[in-house]
C-alpha positions in Angstrom: 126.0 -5.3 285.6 129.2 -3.4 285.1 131.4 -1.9 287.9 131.3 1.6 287.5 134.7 3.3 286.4 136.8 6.2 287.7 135.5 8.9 287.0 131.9 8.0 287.4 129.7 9.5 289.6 126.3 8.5 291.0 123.2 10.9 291.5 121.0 10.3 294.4 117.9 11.8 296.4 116.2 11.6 299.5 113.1 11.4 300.2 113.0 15.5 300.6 113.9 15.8 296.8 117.5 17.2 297.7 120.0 15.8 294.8 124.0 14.5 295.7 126.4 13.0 294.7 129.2 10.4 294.8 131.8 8.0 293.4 130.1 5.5 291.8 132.1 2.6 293.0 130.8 3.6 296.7 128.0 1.7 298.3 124.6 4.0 297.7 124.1 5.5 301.0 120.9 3.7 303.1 118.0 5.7 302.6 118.8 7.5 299.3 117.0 6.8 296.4 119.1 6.4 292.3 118.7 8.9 290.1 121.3 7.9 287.3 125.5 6.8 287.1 127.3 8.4 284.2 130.5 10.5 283.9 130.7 13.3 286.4 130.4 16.2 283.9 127.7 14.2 281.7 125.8 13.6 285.1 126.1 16.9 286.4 125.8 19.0 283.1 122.3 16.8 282.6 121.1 17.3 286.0 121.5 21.1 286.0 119.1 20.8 283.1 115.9 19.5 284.6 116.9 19.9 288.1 115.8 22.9 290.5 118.2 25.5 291.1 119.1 23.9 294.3 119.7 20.3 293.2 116.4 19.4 293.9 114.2 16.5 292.5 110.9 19.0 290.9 107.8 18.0 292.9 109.3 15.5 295.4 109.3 17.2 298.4 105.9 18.4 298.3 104.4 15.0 297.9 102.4 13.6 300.6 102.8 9.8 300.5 106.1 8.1 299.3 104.6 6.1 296.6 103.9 9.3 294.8 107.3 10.4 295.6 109.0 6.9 294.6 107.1 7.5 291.3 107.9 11.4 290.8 111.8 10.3 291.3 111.8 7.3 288.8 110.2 10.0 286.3 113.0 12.4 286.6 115.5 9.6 286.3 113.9 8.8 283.3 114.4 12.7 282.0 118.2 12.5 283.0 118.9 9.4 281.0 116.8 10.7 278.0 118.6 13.9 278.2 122.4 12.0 278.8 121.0 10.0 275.5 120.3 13.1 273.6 122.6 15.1 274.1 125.9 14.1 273.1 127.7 17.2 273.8 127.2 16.6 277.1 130.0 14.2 277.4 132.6 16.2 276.5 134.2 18.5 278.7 
């Protein structure tokens, strides 16, 4: 796998759905769950698309078990790296 470059940031959750963010070349904090790792503005400019208002992960919070929770979250990080893919204007600033 590739170190991530300057630049690069990392979207993460937590198990209450709430979305943030960091250098990529830092450690993922314990607990948080990887949403995607891409240029801050591509990251961020893809996020606000399919993301709550709020930075929220849609329908995480109000699951009841964390299997359904782990699997809501690795559907949305699907939808941001479609949406990254797809959209090429993202990337530039």
């Amino acid at each position: 796998m590739n170190e991530p470059r300057v630049g690069y940031e990392r979207a993460y959750a937590w198990r209450c759905g709430k979305i943030e963010f960091q250098d990529a070349r830092l450690k993922l904090p314990e607990g948080a769950l990887p949403i995607a790792c891409a240029p801050s503005h591509t990251l961020r400019a893809a996020l606000a698309i399919c993301a709550r208002h709020v930075m929220m992960v849609p329908g995480v919070a109000e699951t009841e078990y964390a299997g359904e929770a782990a699997a809501r979250l690795s559907e949305f990080a699907k939808l941001v790296e479609k949406i990254m893919e797809d959209k090429p204007w993202l990337s530039r600033q």
